[in-house]
KOLNU-80148 format. One record per residue (C-alpha): residue in three letters; y, z, x. Coordinates in steps of 0.001 Angstrom, whole numbers, plus 500000, padded with zeros to 6 digits. Each point is the difference from the previous one (the first is absolute). Layout:
BEGIN
ALAYZX...
! end
This chain:
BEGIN
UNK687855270818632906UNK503321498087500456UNK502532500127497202UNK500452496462499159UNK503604498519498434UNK499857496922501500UNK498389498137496498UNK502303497316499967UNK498284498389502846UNK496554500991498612UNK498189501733497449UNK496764502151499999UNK497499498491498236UNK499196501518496661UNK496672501289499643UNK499122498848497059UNK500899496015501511UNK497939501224503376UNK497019500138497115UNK500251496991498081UNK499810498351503410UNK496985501388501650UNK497190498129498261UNK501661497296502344UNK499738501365502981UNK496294500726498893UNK497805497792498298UNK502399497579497833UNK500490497344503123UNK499458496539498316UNK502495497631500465UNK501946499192496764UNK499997496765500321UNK496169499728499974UNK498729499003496467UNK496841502154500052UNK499739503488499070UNK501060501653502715UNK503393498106499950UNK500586499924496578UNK500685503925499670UNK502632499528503010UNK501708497094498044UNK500213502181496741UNK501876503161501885UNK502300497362501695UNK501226498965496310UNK499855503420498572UNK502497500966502779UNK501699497001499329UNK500629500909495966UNK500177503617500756UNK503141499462501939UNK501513496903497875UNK499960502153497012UNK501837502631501554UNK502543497508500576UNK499912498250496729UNK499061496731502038UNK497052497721499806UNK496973500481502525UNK500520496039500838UNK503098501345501874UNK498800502528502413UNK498790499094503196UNK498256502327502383UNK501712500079503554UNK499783502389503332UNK502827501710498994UNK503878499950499536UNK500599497732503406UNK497665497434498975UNK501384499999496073UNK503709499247501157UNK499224497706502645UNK497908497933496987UNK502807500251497321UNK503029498705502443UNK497754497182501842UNK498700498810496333UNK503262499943499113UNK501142497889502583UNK497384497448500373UNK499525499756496263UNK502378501117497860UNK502772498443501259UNK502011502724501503UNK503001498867502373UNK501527503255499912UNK498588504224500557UNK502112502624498985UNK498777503430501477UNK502205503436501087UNK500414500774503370UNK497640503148499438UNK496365498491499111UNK496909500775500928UNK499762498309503618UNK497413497783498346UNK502521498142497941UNK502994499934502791UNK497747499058502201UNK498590497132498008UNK502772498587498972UNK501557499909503539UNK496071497837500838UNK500955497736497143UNK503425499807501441UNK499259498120502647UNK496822498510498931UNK500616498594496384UNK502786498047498225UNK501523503432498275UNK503411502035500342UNK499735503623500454UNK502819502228498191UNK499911503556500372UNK501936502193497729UNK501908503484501498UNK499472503163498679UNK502323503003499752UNK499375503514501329UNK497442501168497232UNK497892496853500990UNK500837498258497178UNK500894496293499220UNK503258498514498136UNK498599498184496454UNK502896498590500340UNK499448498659503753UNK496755498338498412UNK501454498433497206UNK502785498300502103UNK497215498770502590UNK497834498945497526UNK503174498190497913UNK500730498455503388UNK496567498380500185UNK499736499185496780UNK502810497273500707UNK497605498823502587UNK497232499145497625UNK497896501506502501UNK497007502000498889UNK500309504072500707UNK497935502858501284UNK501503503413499120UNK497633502239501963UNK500650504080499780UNK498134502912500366UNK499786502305497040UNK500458503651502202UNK500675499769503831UNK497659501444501622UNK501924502105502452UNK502919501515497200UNK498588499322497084UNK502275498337498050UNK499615497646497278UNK501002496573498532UNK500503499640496263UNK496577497625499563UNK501333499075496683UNK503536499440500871UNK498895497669503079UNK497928498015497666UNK502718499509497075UNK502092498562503580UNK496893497933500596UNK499259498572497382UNK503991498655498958UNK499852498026503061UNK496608498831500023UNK498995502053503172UNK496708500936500661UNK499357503831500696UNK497381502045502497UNK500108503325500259UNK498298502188502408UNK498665503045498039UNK497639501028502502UNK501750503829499732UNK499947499820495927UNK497174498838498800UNK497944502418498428UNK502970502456500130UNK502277498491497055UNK499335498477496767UNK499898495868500724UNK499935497568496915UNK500558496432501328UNK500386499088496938UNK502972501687499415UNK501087499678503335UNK498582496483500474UNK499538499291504115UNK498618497671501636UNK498128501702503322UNK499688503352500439UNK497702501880502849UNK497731502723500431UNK498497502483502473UNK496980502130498953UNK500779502405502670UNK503324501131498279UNK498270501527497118UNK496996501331501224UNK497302497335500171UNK498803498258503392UNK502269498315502904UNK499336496494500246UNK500187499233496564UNK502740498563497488UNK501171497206497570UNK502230497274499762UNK501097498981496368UNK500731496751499264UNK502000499306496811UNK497530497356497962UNK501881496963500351UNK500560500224503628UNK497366497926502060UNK500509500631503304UNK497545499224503035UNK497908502699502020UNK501275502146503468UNK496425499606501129UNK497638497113499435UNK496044499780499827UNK497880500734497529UNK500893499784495442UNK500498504196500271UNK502931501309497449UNK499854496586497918UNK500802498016503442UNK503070502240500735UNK498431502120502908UNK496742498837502131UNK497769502840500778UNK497029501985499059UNK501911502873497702UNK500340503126500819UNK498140501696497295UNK500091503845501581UNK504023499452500399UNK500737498178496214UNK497333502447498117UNK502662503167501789UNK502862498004498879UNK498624499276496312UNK499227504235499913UNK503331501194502025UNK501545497889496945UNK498651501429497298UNK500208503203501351UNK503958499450500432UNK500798498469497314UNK498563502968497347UNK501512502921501594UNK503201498149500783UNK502178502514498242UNK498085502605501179UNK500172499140503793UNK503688498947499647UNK501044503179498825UNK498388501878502562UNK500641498450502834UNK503919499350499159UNK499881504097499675UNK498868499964503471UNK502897497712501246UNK502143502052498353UNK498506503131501104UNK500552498890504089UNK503645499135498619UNK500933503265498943UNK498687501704502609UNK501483497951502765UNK503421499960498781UNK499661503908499557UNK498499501130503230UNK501274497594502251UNK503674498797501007UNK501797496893499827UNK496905498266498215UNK500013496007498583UNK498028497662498586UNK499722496654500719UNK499799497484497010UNK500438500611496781UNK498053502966499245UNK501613501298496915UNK500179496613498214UNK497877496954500181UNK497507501214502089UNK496122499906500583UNK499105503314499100UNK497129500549503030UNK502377499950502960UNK502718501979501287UNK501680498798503154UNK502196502991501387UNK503041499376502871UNK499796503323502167UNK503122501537502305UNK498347499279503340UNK499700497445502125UNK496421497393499896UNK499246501147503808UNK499461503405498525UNK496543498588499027UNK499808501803496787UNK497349498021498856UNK497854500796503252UNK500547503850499141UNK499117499431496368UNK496506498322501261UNK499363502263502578UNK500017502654497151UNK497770497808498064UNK502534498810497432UNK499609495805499509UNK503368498446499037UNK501744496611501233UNK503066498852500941UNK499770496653497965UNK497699497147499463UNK496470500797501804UNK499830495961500520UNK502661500751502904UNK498767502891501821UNK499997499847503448UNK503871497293500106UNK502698501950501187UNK502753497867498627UNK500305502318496569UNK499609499217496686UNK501489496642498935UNK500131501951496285UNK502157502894501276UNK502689497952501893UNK499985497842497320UNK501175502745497913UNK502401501423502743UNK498211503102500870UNK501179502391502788UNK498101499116503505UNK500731503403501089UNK497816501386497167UNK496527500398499389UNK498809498399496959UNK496152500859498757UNK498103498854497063UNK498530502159497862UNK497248498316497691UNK497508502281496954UNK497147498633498818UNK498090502020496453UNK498154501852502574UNK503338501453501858UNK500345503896499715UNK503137501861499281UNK498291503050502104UNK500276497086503108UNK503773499379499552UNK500459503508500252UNK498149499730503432UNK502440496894500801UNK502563502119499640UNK499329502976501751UNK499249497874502977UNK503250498173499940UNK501875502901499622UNK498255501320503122UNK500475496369501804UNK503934500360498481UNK500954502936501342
! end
């Protein structure tokens, strides 16, 4: 059995969530838009997983809208946006989610909208201040504003100040989406406190099912539909649902969400576990990001003394250890990650992220480390 640190990319699914889903794999296969009885059951889970997760959120069911995942979410909130809301102008950091930067590069050169991207220094962090000039600049404009910025990147792990970027966001009239596809479900999220107006989802980031996640919608945005057919999700996503994937997401939710504290005190004991040992049993050790501030407490992404053609992550498979050296979306480029020379990280190094899930071991970091003190030398 593989040990597996590679959760950032994807969790196992909780057993409990595998449960709640198999009476639809089984005999629950109406479709939930059918008005007799076998579709009316499938409509009722759709909007129990629809309130489950709103009021975990402190947000209104009328604002959550089931998607495919984190990809389809973003690509949603920044072409609604555009078309609908008026947006001339995206701000974004030069570290997102390829889904974003990729994006807003297609609406570059296909819509009527400027795209401003915002530096980082070597922790991965933005400049408030860098925002509130840009945003100050367009203000002048009269130009309508997209702030869009990921809560925890998902290679270093650090964080944006949600509430700080809204207070920005809000004095200049700037609309703000925020990728939380790495922190949902792992941190405490009141939007009415901390009042967006998009944030995504991925099931598969907290143990429920791949292929599933949300888009929400603050309530008086009206924006049109990615995909267009049929009156599914209130006319905001055609398709028959997905009631196997959003029943896993309603359960991996609720699940989350009450043992929060729980969870995030055990698995930040494991991050700091791998810290202490690394730094103690192995030389001339860093950390990319900013891992003892600001930081998403699942991942861990170490800079090693040795160069990447020393395969280190080959000889950590080979033993059966599962780790990555960044964003799984980009396995298989060899141009590096666009995150880590952002952030000015040593070429000559190899960087690996390390990413613990509630059902990581302490017993398998002390595995991790035997073998890289073996690989090491």
């Amino acid at each position: 059995m593989a040990i597996y640190f590679d959760n950032a990319a994807t969790t196992k699914i909780d057993p409990t969530v595998a449960e709640a889903m198999m009476p639809y794999l089984n005999g629950c296969f109406g479709n939930p838009s059918a008005i007799h009885s076998m579709g009316r059951p499938m409509r009722a889970e759709i909007e129990k997983a629809r309130k489950t997760i709103a009021s975990c959120i402190n947000a209104s069911p009328s604002e959550i809208f089931f998607t495919s995942g984190g990809t389809e979410a973003n690509n949603t909130a920044l072409l609604g946006a555009v078309r609908d809301l008026g947006v001339k102008h995206i701000i974004t950091s030069n570290i997102e989610h390829h889904c974003i930067l990729h994006f807003a590069d297609f609406l570059d050169k296909n819509h009527d909208v400027n795209i401003h991207k915002l530096a980082v220094n070597n922790l991965g962090r933005i400049e408030y201040a860098d925002l509130e000039n840009k945003l100050t600049e367009l203000d002048a404009l009269g130009e309508k504003t997209l702030v869009c910025l990921m809560h925890a990147n998902n290679e270093i792990g650090t964080m944006i100040d949600l509430d700080k970027v809204c207070e920005i966001c809000k004095k200049h009239n700037a609309l703000f989406h925020s990728d939380t596809v790495q922190t949902f479900a792992h941190f405490p999220l009141d939007l009415q406190k901390t009042p967006m107006d998009f944030i995504s989802c991925s099931a598969h980031k907290f143990h429920g099912p791949k292929g599933i996640g949300f888009l929400y919608i603050k309530g008086d945005h009206k924006i049109s539909p990615l995909l267009y057919g049929g009156a599914q999700e209130r006319n905001m996503r055609a398709g028959t649902e997905n009631i196997l994937g959003i029943v896993g997401l309603g359960k991996a939710t609720e699940i989350a969400f009450a043992h929060l504290d729980k969870d995030t005190e055990y698995v930040s004991g494991l991050k700091n576990y791998l810290k202490t040992q690394l730094l103690e049993n192995l030389k001339d050790i860093q950390f990319n990001g900013d891992y003892d501030g600001e930081s998403l407490y699942t991942v861990l992404n170490v800079s090693f003394p040795i160069s990447p053609d020393r395969m280190l992550l080959l000889n950590l498979d080979v033993s059966g250890i599962c780790a990555s050296g960044g964003s799984a979306c980009s396995s298989g480029t060899d141009i590096g990650s666009h995150v880590l020379n952002a952030i000015g990280a040593d070429p000559n190094r190899t960087s690996i992220r390390f990413s613990f899930s509630k059902f990581s071991k302490k017993e398998e970091i002390d595995v991790l480390m035997a073998k890289l003190k073996e690989i090491l030398g």
